[in-house]
C-alpha positions as CSV (number, residue, x, y, z in Angstrom):
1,X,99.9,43.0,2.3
2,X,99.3,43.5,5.7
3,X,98.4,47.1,7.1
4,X,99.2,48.6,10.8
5,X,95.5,49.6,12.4
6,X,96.2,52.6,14.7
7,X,94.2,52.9,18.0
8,X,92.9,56.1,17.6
9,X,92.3,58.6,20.6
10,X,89.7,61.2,21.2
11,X,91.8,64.5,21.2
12,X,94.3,63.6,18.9
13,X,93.9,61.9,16.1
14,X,96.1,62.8,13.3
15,X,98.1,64.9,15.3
16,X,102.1,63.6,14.3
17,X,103.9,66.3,16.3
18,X,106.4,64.6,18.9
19,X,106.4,64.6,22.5
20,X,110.1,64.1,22.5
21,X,111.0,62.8,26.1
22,X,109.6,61.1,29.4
23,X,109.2,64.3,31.2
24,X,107.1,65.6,28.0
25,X,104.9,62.4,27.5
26,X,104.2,62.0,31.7
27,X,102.8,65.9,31.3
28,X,101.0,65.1,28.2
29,X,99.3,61.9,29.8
30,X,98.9,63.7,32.5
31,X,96.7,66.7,30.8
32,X,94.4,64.2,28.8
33,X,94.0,62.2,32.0
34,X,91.7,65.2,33.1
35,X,90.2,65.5,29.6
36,X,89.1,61.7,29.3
37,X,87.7,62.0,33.4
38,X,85.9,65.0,31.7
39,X,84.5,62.9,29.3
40,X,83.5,60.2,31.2
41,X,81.9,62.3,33.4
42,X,80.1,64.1,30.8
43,X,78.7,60.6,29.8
44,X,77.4,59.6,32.7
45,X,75.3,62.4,33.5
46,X,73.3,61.7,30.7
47,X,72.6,58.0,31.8
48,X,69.0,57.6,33.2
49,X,69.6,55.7,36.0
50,X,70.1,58.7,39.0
51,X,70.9,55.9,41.6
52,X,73.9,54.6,40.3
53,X,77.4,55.7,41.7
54,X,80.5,55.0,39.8
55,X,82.9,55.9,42.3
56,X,84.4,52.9,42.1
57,X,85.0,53.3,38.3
58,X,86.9,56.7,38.9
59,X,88.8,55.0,41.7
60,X,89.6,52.6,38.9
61,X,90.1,54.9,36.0
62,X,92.8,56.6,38.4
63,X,94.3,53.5,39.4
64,X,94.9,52.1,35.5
65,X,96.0,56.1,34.5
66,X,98.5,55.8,37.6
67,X,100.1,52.5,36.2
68,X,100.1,53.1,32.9
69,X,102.0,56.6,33.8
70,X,104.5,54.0,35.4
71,X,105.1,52.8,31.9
72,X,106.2,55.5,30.0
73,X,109.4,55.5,32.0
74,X,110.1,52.2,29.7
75,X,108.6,53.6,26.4
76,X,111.8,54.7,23.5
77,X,110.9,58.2,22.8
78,X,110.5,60.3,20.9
79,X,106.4,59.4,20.2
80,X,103.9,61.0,18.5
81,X,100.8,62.8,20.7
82,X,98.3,60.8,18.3
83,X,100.2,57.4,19.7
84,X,100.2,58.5,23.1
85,X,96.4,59.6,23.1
86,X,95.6,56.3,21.1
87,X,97.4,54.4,24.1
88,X,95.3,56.4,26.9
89,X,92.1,55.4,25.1
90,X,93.0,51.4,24.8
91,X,94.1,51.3,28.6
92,X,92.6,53.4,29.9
93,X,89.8,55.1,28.6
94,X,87.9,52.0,26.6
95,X,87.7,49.4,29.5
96,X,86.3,51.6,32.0
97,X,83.9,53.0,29.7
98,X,83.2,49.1,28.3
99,X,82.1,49.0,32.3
100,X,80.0,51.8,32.6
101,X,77.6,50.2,29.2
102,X,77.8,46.7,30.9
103,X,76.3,48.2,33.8
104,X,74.0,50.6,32.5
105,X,73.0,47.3,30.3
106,X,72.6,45.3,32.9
107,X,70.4,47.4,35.4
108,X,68.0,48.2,32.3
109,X,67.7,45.1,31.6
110,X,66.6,44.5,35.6
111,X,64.3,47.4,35.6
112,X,62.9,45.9,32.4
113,X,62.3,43.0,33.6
114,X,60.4,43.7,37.1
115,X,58.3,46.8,34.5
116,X,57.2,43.4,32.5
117,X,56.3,41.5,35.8
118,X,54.2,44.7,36.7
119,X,52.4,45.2,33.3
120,X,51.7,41.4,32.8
121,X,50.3,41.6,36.1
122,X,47.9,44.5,35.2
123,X,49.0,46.7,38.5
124,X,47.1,49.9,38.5
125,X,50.1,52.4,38.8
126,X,50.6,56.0,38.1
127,X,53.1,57.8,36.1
128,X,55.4,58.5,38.4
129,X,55.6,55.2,39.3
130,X,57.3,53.8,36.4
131,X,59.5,57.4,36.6
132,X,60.6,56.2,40.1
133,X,61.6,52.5,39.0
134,X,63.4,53.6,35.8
135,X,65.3,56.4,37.8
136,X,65.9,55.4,40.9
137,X,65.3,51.7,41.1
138,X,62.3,52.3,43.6
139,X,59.0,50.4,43.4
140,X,57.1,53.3,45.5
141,X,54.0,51.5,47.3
142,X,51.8,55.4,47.3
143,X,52.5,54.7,43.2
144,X,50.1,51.4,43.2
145,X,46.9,52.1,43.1
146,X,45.5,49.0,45.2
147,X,44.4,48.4,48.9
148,X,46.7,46.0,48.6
149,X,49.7,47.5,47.7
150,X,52.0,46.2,50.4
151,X,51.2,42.6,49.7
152,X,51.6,42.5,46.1
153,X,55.0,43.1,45.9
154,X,57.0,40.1,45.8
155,X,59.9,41.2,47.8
156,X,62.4,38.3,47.2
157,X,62.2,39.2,42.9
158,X,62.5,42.9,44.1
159,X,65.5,42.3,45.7
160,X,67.0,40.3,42.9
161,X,66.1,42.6,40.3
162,X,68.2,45.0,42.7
163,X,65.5,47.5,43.5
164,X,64.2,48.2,46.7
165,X,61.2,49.5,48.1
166,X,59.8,52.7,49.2
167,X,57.2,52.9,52.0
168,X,54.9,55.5,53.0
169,X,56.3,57.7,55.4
170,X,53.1,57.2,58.7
């Protein structure tokens, strides 16, 4: 026997009261629109990278909300708020959030990659420079401890490892 798997949604799960026309599902979707920015939002400020915008995510996240709003002229009502929410979260919600982990995965795993160049190459660095790299993508040249600073740094992998150096200030 084959069971029906439910997309469940953040804020409503369970919840089997109806939203009973289009006017009534467009102001629903509309309020958890706010409610699942406030969540994404929430979740970003806790990733460790300080550098990164997602402005281009929100204009995204508005952009999907905006078409799928579209669709619930088309939708037979009456439908449940757990449905609805469960619908946000698919189209919505999920792939813009599946965007935010690529990312964060992806510079971490940059930064991670130029911190093992650094360590294999035994650079004489403080503290704050590894805080600067894993922050702010910034390999800070007054963080090396070396006359020679300047020189080791090997701009081309700095670049490709999408970090960018930070001079001193003369």
């Amino acid at each position: 026997m084959m069971k029906l798997i439910k997309y469940a949604g953040s804020f409503h799960l369970g919840n089997q009261d109806l939203l009973q026309s289009i006017a009534e599902g467009k102001a629903f979707f509309g309020e958890i629109y706010y409610w699942y920015k406030a969540k994404l939002t929430e979740y970003l400020l806790t990733i460790p990278f300080k550098d990164l915008n997602f402005d281009e995510l929100f204009e995204q996240f508005r952009n999907l909300f905006l078409r799928e709003l579209k669709q619930l002229d088309v939708i037979t009502y009456p439908v449940t708020f757990e449905w609805l929410d469960g619908q946000f979260k698919r189209l919505i919600y999920d792939p813009i959030f599946v965007q935010v982990i690529e990312r964060m995965d992806e510079v971490n795993q940059e930064r991670s990659y130029f911190m093992n160049y650094v360590k294999k190459r035994q650079w004489n660095v403080t503290e704050q420079f590894w805080s600067y790299l894993q922050e702010y993508g910034e390999v800070r040249v007054t963080e090396i401890n070396s006359a020679y600073a300047e020189k080791m740094i090997p701009i081309d992998f700095v670049k490709k490892c999408h970090l960018k150096v930070v001079y001193p200030k003369n």
